[in-house]
C-alpha positions in Angstrom: 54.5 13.0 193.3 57.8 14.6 195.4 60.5 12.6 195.8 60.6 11.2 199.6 64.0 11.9 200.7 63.2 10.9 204.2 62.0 7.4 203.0 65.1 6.9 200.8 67.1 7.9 203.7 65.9 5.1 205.6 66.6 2.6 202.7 70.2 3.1 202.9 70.6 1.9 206.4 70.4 -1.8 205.5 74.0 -0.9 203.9 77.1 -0.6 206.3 77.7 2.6 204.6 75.5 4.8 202.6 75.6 8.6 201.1 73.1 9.5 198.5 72.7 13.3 197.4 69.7 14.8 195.5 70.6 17.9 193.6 67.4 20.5 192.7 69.2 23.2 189.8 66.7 26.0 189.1 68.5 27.9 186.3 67.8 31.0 183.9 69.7 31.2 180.3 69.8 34.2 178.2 71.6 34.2 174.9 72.0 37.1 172.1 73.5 37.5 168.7 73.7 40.8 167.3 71.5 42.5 169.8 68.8 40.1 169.1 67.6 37.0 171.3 69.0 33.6 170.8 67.2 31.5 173.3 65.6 32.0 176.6 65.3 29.2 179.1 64.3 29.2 182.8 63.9 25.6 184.4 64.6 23.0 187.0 66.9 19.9 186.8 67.0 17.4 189.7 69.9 14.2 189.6 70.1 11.4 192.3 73.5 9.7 193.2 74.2 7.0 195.7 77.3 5.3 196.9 76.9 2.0 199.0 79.5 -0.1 201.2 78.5 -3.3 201.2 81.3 -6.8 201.8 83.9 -4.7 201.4 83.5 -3.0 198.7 81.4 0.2 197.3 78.8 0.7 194.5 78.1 3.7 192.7 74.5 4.9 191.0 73.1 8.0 190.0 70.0 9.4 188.1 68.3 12.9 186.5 64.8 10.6 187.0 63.8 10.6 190.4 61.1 7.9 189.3 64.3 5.6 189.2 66.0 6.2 193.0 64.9 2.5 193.9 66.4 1.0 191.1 69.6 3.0 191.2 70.0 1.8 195.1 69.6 -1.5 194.4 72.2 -1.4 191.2 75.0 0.6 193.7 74.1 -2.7 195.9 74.6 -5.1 193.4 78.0 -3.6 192.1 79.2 -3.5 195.8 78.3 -7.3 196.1 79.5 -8.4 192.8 82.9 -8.5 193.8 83.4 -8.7 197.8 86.7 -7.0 198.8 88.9 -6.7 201.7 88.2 -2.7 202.4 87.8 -1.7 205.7 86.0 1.2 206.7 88.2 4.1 209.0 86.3 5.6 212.0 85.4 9.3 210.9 87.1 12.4 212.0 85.1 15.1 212.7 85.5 18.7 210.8 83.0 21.7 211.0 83.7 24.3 208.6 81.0 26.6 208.2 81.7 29.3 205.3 78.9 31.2 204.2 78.9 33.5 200.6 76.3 35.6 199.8 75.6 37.4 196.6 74.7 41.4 196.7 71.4 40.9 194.9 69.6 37.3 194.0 70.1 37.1 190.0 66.6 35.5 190.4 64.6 38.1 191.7 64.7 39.7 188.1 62.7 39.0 185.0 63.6 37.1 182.1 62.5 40.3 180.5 65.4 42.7 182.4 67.7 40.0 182.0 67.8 40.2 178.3 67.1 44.2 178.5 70.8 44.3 180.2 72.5 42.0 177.7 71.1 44.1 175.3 72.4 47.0 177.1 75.7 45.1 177.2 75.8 44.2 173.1 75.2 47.9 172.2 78.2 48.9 174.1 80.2 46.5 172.5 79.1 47.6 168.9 80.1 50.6 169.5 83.6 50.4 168.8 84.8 48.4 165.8 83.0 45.3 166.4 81.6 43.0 163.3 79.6 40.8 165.9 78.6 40.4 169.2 77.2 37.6 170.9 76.1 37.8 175.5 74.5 35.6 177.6 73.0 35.0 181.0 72.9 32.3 183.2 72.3 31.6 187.2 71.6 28.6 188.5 70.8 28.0 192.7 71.3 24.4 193.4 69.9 23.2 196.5 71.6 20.1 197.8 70.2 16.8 200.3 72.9 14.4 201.4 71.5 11.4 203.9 
């Protein structure tokens, strides 16, 4: 089942302040030794963190199992109420800063397959000069970020 941002959203407002960020990594990892592959990966890695203001004082959670966002708000909760402090929260400023980067070609539109035909490409270059071993790798990741 996805994970309902929107719902969790709504869970922090009981708090006088909430932020919670879920990250979503999509990554590809090519490594070689000596021309030959060492591992291949391609996957997806999602984490969870929340940080709650609550009498004074803030909590802190965070999770790489979705299945556990509840229980991660309610333990940020708890460590904001263990100890109530005397912290006051300042009225925002505002700031835009909009800066935008974009890469000449997306790393993911290739296959795993070209990927390691390039570091391969890469390694026989490098062995041909006096070179005992050679070891390239590959990685991209695109992270795509929620904050509420």
């Amino acid at each position: 089942m996805p994970f309902d941002f929107d719902r969790f959203a709504r869970r922090l407002s009981r708090f006088e302040y909430a932020d919670a960020m879920l990250r979503r990594t999509v990554y590809t990892a090519v490594a070689m030794k000596d021309n030959e592959v060492d591992s291949a990966k391609e996957g997806c890695e999602e984490s969870l963190a929340v940080r709650v203001f609550h009498r004074g004082a803030f909590g802190f959670a965070a999770t790489n199992q979705l299945g556990h966002a509840d229980a991660i708000l309610i333990r940020a909760g708890r460590l904001a109420s263990t100890r109530p402090g005397k912290t006051k929260l300042a009225e925002p400023e505002a700031n835009d800063c909009k800066r935008v980067l974009k890469p000449r070609r997306d790393a993911a539109d290739y296959s795993i397959g070209r990927k390691i035909k390039w570091l391969k490409e890469y390694s026989a270059l490098a062995k041909k000069g006096k070179v005992f071993r050679v070891q390239t790798s590959f990685t991209n990741a695109a992270n795509a970020k929620w904050f509420a």
